[in-house]
C-alpha positions as CSV (number, residue, x, y, z in Angstrom):
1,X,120.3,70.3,134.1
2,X,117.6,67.6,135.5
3,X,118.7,63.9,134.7
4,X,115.8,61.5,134.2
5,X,116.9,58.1,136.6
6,X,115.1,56.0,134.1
7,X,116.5,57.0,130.9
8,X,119.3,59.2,132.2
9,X,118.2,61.9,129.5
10,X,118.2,65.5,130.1
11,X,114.2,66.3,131.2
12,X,113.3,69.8,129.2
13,X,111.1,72.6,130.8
14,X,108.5,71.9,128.8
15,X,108.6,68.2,129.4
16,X,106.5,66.7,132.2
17,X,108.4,65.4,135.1
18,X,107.3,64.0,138.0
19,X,109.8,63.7,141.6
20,X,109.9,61.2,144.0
21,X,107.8,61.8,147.6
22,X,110.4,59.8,150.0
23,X,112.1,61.7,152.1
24,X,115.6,60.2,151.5
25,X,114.9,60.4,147.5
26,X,115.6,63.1,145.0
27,X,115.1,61.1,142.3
28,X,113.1,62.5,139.2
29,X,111.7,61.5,135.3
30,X,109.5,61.5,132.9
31,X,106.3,60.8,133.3
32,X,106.7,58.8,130.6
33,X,109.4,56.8,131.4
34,X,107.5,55.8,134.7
35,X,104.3,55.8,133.2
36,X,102.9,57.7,135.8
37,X,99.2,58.7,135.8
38,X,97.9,61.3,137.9
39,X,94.4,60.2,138.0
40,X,95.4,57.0,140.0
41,X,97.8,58.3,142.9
42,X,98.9,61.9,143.5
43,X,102.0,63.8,143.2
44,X,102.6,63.8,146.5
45,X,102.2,59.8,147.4
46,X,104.4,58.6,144.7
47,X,107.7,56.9,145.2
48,X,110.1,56.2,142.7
49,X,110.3,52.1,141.2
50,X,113.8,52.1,143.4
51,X,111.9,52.9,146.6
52,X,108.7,51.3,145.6
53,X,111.0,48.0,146.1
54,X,112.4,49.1,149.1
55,X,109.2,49.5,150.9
56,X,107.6,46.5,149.7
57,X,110.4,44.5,150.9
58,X,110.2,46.5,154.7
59,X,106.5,44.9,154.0
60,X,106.7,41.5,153.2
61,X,109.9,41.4,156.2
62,X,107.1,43.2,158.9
63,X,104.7,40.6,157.7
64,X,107.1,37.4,158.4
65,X,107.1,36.5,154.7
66,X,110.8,37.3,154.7
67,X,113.7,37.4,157.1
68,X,116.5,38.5,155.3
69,X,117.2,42.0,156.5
70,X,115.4,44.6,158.3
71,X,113.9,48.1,157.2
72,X,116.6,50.4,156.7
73,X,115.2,53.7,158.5
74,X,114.9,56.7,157.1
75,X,118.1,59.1,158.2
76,X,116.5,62.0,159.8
77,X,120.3,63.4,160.7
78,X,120.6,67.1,160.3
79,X,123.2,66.6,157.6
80,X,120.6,64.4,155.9
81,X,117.9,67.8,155.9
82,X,120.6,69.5,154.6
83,X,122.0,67.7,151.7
84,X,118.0,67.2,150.9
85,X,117.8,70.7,151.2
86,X,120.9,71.4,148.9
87,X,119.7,69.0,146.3
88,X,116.3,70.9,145.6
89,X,118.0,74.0,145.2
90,X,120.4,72.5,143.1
91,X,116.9,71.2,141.3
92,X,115.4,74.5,141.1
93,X,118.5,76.9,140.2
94,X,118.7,74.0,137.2
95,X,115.1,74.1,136.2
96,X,115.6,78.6,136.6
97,X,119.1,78.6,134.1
98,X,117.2,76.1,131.8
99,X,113.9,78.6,131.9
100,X,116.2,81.7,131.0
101,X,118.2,79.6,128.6
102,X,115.3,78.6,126.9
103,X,113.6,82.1,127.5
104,X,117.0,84.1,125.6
105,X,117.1,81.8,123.1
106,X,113.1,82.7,122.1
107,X,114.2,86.4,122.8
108,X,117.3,86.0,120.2
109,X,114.5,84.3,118.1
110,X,112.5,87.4,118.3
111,X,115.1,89.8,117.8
112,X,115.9,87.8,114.0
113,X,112.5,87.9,113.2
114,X,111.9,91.9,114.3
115,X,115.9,92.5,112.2
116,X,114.4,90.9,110.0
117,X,111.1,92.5,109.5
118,X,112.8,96.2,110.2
119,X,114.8,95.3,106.8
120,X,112.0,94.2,105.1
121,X,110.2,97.7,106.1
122,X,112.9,99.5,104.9
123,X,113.3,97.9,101.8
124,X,108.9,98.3,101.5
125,X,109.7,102.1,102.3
126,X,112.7,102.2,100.1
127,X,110.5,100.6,97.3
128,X,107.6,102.8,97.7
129,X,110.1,105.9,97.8
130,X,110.9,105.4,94.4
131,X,107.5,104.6,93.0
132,X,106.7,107.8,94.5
133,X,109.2,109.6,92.6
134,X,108.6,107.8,89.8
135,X,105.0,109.0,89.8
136,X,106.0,112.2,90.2
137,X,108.0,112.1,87.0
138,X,105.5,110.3,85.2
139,X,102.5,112.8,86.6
140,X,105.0,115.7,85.2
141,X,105.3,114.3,81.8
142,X,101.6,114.0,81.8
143,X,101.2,117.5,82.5
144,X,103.5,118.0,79.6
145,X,101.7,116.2,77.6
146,X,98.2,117.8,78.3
147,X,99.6,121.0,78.0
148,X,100.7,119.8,74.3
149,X,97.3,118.9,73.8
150,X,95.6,122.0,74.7
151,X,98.1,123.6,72.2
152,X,96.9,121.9,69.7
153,X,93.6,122.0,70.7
154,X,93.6,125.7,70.7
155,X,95.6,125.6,66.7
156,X,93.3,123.4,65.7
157,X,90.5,125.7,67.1
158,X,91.9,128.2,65.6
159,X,92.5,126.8,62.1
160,X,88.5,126.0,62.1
161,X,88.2,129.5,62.3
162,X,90.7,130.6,59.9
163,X,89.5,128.4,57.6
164,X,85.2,129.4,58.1
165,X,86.5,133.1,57.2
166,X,88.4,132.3,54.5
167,X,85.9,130.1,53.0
168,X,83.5,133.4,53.7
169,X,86.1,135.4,51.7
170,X,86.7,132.2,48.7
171,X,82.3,132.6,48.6
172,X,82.6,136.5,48.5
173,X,85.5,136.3,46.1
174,X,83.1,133.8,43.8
175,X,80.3,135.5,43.9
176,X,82.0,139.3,43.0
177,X,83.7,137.3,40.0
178,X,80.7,136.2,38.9
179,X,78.8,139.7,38.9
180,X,81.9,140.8,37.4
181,X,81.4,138.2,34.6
182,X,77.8,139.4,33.5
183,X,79.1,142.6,34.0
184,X,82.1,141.7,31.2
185,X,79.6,140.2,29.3
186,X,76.9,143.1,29.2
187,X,79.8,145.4,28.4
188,X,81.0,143.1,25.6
189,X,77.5,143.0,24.4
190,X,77.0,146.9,24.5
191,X,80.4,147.2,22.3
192,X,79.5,144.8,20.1
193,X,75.5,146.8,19.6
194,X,77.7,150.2,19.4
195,X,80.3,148.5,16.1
196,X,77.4,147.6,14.7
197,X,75.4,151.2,14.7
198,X,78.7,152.7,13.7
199,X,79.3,149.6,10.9
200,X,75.7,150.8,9.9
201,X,75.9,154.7,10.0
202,X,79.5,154.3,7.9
203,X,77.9,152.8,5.0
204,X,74.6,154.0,5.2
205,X,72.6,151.5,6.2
């Protein structure tokens, strides 16, 4: 894990860091911390505040303003290269297990959200199971009932016509009763002409 040298807080992947340029410096931060603003000096030409004071003390010393100490010079010893050399990888390994780190934990992430949305899909297709079967269940009764209807339809159909032909029959029926009336009546009218001639012939009238 990188260390900031200013706030001596753990600098993230996705913060912005920037790394001192002296050869004899590994030192890196947050741009923040340093306030460091890439539109004034590069990456490449900045020096940490540390050796920022260094080298302006070699300065004011070369220029006579001072004559404490002299410039302490840079140690090009091959054991200097390497421990330089060590320390970036170091740097870089860090910066790779924070990358993966941060790239499992998204990847767990991910994994909860698709567990989560496979459950949810079953539970949809679970849900839309049973509506299906309740249709079906509900489509069968209203087959029943349309059958029912028919029936009746077809009784009811019926009945219309049993009851036309027997109001046909009740109208025949009336109108034979009625001829059968006059027809009682003529008769009773003939019976009562034929008492009368026989009343009349009895006692000779």
């Amino acid at each position: 894990m990188v260390i900031c040298s200013s706030c001596t807080v753990s600098i993230l992947v996705k913060q912005k860091r920037i790394r001192c340029s002296s050869a004899n410096c590994s030192n890196q931060y947050h741009q923040e911390c340093v306030k460091f603003n890439e539109t004034s000096i590069s990456r490449a030409k900045w020096t940490c505040p540390t050796c920022s004071k260094h080298s302006s003390k070699g300065e004011d010393d070369s220029n006579g303003l001072t004559k404490k100490n002299s410039p302490v010079p840079a140690n090009t010893s091959p054991n200097a290269s390497i421990s330089i050399t060590n320390s970036f990888q170091e740097m870089v390994l860090d910066e790779i297990r924070s990358l993966r780190s941060e790239i499992n934990k998204k990847f767990a992430e991910q994994h909860l959200c698709l567990n989560k949305f496979d459950s949810s899909l079953l539970c949809l297709q679970k849900d839309i199971k049973e509506l299906g079967s309740k249709f079906s269940e509900i489509r069968k009764e209203l087959d029943e009932v349309t059958k029912s209807v028919n029936f009746l339809s077809e009784v009811h159909d019926d009945q219309i016509k049993i009851n036309a032909e027997n109001t046909k029959i009740i109208s025949k029926l009336a109108a034979e009763n009625n001829s059968l009336k006059t027809q009682l009546n003529d008769i009773s009218c003939h019976l009562a002409e034929i008492e009368q001639r026989n009343v009349a012939k009895r006692y000779g009238i």
